[in-house]
PLY file of the C-alpha trace (Angstrom):
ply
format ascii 1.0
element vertex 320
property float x
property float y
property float z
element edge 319
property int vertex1
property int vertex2
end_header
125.45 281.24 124.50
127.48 282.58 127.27
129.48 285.72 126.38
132.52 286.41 127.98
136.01 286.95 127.21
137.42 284.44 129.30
135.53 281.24 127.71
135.96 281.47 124.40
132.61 280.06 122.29
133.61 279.83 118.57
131.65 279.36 115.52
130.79 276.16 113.49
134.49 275.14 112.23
135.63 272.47 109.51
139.40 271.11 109.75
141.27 270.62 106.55
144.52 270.30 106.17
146.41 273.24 104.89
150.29 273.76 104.25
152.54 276.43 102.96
150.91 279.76 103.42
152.90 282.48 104.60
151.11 285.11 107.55
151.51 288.72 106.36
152.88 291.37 108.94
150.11 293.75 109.99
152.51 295.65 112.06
155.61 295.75 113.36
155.73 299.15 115.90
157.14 300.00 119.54
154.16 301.19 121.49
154.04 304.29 123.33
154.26 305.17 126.89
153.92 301.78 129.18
157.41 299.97 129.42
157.97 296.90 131.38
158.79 298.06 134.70
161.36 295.65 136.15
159.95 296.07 139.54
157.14 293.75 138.39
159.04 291.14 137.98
158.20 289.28 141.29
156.62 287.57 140.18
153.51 289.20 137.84
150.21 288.06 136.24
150.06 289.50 132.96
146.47 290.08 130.99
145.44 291.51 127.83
142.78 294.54 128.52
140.12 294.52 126.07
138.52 297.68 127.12
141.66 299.80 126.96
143.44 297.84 124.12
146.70 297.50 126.78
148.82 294.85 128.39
148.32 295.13 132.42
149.78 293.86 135.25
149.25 292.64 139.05
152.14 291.36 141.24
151.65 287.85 142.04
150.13 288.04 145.55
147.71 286.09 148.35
145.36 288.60 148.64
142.82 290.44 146.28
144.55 293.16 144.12
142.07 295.11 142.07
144.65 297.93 141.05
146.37 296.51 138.22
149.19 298.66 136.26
149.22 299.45 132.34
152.65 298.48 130.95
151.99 298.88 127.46
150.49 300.90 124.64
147.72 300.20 122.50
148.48 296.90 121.05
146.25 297.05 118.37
143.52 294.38 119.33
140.31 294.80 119.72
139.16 291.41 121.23
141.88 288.56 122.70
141.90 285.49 123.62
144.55 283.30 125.53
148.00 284.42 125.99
151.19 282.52 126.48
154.37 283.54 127.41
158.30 282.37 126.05
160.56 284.48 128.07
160.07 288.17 128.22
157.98 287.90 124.93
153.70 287.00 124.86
151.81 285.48 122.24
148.28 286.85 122.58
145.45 285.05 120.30
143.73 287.79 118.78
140.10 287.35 117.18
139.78 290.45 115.99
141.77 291.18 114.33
142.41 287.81 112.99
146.25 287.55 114.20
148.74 286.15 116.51
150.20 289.11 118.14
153.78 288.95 119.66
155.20 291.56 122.39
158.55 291.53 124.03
158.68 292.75 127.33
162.14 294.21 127.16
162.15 296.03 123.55
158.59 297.21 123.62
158.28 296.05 119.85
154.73 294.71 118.42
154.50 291.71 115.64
151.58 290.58 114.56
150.79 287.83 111.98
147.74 287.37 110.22
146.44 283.80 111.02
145.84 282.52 107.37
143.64 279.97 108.23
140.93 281.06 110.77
140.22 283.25 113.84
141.87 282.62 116.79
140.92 281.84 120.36
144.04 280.43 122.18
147.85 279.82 122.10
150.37 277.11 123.84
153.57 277.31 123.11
155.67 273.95 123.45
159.67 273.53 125.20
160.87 274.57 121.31
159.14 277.52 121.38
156.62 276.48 118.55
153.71 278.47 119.13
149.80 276.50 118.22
147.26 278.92 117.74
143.49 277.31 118.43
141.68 279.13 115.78
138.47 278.51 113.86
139.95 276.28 111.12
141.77 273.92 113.90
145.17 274.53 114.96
147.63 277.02 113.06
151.38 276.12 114.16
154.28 278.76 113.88
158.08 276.82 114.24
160.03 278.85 116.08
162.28 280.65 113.51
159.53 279.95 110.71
157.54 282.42 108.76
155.40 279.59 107.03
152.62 278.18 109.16
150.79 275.04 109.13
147.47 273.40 109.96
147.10 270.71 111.99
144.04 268.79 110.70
141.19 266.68 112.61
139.86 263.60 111.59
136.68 263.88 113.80
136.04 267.47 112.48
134.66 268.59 115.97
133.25 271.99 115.40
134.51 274.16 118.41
137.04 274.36 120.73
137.95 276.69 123.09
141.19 276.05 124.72
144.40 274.50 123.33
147.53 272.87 125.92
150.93 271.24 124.70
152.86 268.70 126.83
156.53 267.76 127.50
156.89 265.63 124.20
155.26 268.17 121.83
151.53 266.33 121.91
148.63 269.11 121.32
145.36 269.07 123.12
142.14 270.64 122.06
138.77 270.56 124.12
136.49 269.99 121.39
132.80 269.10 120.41
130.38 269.00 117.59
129.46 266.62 114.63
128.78 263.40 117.38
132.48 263.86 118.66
132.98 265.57 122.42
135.70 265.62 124.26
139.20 265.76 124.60
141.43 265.90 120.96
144.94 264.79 120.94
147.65 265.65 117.76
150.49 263.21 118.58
153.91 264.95 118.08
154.93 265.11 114.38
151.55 264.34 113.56
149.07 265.75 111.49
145.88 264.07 112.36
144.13 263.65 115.77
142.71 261.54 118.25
140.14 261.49 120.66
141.39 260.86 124.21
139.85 258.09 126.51
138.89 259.86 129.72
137.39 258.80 132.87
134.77 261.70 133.04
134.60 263.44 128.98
133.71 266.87 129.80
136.49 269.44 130.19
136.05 272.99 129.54
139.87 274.42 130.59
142.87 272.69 129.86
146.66 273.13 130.49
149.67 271.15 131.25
152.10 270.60 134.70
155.26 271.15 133.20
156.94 269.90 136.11
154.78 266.43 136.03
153.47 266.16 132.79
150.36 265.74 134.08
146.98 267.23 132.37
144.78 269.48 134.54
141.25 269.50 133.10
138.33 271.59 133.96
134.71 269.73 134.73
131.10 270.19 135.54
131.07 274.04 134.31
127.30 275.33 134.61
128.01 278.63 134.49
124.98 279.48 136.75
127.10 281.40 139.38
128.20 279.79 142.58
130.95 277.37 143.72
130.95 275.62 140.09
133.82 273.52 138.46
135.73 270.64 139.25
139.59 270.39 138.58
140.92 266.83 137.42
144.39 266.03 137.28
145.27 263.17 134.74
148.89 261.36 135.01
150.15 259.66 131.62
149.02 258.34 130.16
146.46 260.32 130.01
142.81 258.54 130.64
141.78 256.72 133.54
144.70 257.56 136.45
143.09 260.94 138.52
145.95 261.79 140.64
144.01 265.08 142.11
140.91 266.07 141.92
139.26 269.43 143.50
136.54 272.26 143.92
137.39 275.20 142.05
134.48 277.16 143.49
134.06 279.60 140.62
131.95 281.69 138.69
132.22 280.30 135.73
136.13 279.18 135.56
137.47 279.11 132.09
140.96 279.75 130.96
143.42 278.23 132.99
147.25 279.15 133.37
150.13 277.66 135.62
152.54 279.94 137.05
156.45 279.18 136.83
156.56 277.23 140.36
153.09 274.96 139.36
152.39 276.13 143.16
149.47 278.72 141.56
146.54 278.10 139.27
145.06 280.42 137.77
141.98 280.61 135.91
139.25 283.19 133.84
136.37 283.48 136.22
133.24 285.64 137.02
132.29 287.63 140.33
133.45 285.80 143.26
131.06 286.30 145.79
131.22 288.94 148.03
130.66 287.08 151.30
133.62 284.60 150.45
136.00 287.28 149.75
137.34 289.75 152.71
138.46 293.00 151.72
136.98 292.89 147.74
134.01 294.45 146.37
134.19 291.62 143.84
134.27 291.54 139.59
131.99 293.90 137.51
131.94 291.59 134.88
135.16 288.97 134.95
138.30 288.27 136.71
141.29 285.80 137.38
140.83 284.05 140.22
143.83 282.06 141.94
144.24 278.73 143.81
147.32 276.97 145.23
148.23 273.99 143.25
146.95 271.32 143.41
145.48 271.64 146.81
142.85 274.15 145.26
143.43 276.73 148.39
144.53 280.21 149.49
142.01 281.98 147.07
143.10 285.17 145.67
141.24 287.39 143.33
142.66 289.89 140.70
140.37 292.69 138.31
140.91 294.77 135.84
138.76 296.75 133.48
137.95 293.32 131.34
141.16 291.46 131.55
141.17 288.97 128.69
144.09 286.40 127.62
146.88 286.28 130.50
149.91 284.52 131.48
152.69 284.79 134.17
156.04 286.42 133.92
158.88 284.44 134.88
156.86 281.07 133.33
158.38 278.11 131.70
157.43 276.29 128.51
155.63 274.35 127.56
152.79 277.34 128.54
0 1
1 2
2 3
3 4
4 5
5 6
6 7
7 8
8 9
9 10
10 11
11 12
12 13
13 14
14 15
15 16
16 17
17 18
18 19
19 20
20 21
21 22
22 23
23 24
24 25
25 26
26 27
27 28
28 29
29 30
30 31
31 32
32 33
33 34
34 35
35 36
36 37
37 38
38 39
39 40
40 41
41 42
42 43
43 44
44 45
45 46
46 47
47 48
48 49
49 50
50 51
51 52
52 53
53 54
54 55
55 56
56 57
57 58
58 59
59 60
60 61
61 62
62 63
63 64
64 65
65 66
66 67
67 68
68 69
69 70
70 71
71 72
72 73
73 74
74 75
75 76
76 77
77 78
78 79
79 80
80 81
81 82
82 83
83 84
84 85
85 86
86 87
87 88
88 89
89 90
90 91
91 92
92 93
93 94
94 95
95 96
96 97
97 98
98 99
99 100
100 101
101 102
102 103
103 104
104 105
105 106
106 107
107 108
108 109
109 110
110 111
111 112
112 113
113 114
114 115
115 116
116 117
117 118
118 119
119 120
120 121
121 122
122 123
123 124
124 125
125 126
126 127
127 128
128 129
129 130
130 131
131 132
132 133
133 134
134 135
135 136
136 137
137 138
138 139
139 140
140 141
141 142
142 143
143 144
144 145
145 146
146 147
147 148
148 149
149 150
150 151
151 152
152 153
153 154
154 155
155 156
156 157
157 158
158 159
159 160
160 161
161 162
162 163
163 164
164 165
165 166
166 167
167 168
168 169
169 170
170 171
171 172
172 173
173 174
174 175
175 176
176 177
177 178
178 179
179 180
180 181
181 182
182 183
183 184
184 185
185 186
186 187
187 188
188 189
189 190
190 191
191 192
192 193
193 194
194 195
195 196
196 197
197 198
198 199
199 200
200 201
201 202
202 203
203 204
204 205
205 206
206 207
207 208
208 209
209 210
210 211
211 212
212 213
213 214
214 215
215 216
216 217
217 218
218 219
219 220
220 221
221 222
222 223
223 224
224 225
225 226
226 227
227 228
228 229
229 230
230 231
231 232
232 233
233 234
234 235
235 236
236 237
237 238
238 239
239 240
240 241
241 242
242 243
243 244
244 245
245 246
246 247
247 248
248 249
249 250
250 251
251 252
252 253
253 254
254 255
255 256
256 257
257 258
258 259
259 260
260 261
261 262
262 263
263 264
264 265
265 266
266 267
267 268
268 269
269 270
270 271
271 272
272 273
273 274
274 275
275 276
276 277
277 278
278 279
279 280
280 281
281 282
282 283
283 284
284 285
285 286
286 287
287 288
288 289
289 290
290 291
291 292
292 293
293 294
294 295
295 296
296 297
297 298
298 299
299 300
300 301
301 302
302 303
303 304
304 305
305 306
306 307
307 308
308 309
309 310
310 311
311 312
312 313
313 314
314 315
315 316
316 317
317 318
318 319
């Protein structure tokens, strides 16, 4: 099993459907020292750190930038997954502990919900601001303005997933595989049950949504060996057979993947790049984000923390 914060490997998971539980509030706090800096607006990638427990940030840039800034206090998390942004305010999926975790840029305030159902691993938030949390039970879903989550339940009861996207019309995808079923899972909108989508080429590892096009960006051909790896597909609706783009990602092990507001940048969870392919950067000690222009797959840029985990962009638009 490959451990690493950016590509999330969860346990052996059963979907039921569940209804009606209410999250309790772990905390609700304004962190010290580590405000927003408005400056960093310009845009900015924004990543969880798991070493340091802090939000950081790295102005959006073309180049390597290995010097990110802390613009938070301990948050309270001790391992994250993805991250999504609504405005000034991220979701963060945190596994441990089990919680979705909301911070607002502006106030500096802290929520964070216990996930009743299951661990989580990823977030997308869709153009209502309903947040879906990919979690070890399936998908947890949070209304925006509700305090009473729900589970979205699977039919195929694939037993892992690792990344979760919503599109335009409120339809959830879930990479997913286990118990004969691999693949790509789709919850139609209003929906409670899912469906196993008909692609061209099944494997897909990262997964996210143009919100410009519509269109579904999927990661392929993942070794994880180290090395120019990964293949991006880019899937028109309806989603199956029409590849409108297709590309090298040239990765280390590409993961996570995230949009920025323009869908002119992709970004992605990676692993060293190598040191001959990148002027002016000693490279990753364990894992970065790497960047690519969109969907052209060029301009590489490079950004490290300590061990930045779930990220986003700030401005962004939903769904993300």
């Amino acid at each position: 099993m490959l451990v690493r914060h950016f590509s999330i490997l969860v346990a052996a998971l059963s979907l039921g459907a569940c209804g009606g539980a209410t999250p309790s509030i772990l905390a609700l706090k304004a962190p010290t020292p580590g405000a927003f800096e408005r400056s960093l607006k310009e845009p900015v990638l924004i990543a969880y750190d798991d070493q340091s427990g802090r939000l950081e940030a790295w102005p959006l840039r073309g180049q390597p930038n290995e010097r990110p800034r802390f613009i938070s206090g301990r948050l309270g998390i001790t391992m994250a997954g993805g991250m999504a942004g609504n405005g000034d305010v991220l979701s963060i999926a945190s596994s441990t502990p089990s919680a979705l975790v909301a911070y607002d840029l502006d106030t500096k305030a802290t929520t964070t919900l216990t996930d009743p159902f299951g661990q989580p691993f990823d977030v997308a938030i869709d153009k209502n601001g309903t947040r879906y949390v990919l979690d070890t039970a399936g998908v947890t879903v949070y209304q925006a303005g509700s305090q009473r989550p729900y589970q979205l339940s699977c039919i195929m009861q694939y037993y892992s997933g690792s990344a979760i996207a919503v599109d335009n019309e409120g339809n959830v995808f879930v990479n997913g595989y286990g118990n004969g079923a691999y693949g790509l899972f789709e919850y139609l909108s209003g929906s409670s049950q899912c469906l196993k989508v008909p692609l061209r080429e099944d494997e897909d590892h990262g997964i996210g949504i143009d919100p410009k096009t519509d269109d579904l960006i999927l990661f392929t051909q993942i070794g994880c060996a180290g090395g120019k790896e990964g293949t991006m597909l880019v899937y028109s609706k309806p989603y199956g057979k029409n590849i409108v783009s297709r590309g090298r990602l040239r990765g280390n092990c590409p993961g996570l993947l995230r949009l920025d507001a323009t869908s002119t940048r992709l970004l992605f969870a990676d692993g060293p790049p190598e040191k001959n392919r990148t002027r002016g950067f000693r490279g990753c000690s364990s894992s970065c984000i790497t960047q690519r222009s969109y969907p052209h797959l060029r301009k590489p840029a490079y950004y490290m923390g300590r061990n930045p985990a779930g990220f986003t962009t700030i401005p962004n638009v939903l769904p993300n």
